[in-house]
N, C-alpha and C positions, 0 to 999 in steps of 0.2 A: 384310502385305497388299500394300502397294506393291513389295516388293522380287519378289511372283508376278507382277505387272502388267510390272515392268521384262522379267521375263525371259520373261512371253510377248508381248511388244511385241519382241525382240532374236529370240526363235522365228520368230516370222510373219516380221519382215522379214529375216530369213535366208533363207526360201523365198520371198522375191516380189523382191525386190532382184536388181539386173543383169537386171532382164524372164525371170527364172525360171521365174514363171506365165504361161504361154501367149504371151510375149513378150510381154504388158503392161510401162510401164514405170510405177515407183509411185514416191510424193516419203513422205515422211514429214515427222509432225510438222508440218506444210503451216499455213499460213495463210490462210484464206478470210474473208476480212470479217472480224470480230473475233473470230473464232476460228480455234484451233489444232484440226485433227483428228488422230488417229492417224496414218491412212496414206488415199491417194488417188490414183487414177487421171484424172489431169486431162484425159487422152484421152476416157476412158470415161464421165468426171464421176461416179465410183463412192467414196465414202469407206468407209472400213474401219474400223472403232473395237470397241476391246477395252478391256469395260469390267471395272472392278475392284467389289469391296463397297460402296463408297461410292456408287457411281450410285444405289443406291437409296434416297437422302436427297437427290438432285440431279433428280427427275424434272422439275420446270418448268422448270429449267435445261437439261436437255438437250430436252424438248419444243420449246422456245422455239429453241435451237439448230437441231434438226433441222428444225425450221419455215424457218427461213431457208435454211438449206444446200440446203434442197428449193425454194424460191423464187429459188434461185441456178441449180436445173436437177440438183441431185446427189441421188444416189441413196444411202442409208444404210442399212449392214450391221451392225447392230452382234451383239457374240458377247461373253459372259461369260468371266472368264477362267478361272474352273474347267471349263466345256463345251472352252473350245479347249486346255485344257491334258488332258482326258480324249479327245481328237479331234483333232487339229492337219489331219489329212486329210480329214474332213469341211468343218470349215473352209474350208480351201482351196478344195474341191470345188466349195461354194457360192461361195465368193468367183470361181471360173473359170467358172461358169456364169453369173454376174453378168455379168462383162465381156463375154462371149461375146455375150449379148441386148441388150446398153444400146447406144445409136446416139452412136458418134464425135460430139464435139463439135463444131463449122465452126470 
């Protein structure tokens, strides 16, 4: 199970890495407050997170997470890794219409 998670986490940021998507530019693995997110647009204040099986034994966990990161001003996407490994281009699609609509940080 982890070793799908690694390799669609190495996927996605193969397509967004060097501002591949729409010339965003994205940090991974990122640090926000006491958390680490996947990947994030700190321009766009858009985090990305691809979750593996286990998320669904970590609901208050990521609730409580996602509470904050949104009290922080970011906006969270999160995508299953079976969906983005059956879709990598929907995916994306959503995540570039993301950026597109969220207003630059000052």
């Amino acid at each position: 199970m982890r070793r799908e998670a690694v390799t669609m986490e190495k996927l996605f940021w193969c397509e967004v890495r060097d501002r591949k998507l729409g010339g965003y530019k994205f940090k991974r693995q990122y640090l926000i407050g006491r958390y680490i997110v996947d990947f994030v647009s700190v321009e766009r204040k858009l985090v990305v997170e691809l979750d593996g099986p286990f998320h669904a034994s970590r609901k208050k966990y990521d609730e409580a997470r996602d509470a904050f990161l949104r009290a922080q001003g970011y906006r969270i996407l999160r995508f299953r890794n079976d969906y983005a490994a059956d879709d990598i281009g929907i995916v994306l699609a959503t995540v570039k219409q993301a950026l597109d609509t969220c207003t630059p940080s000052p």
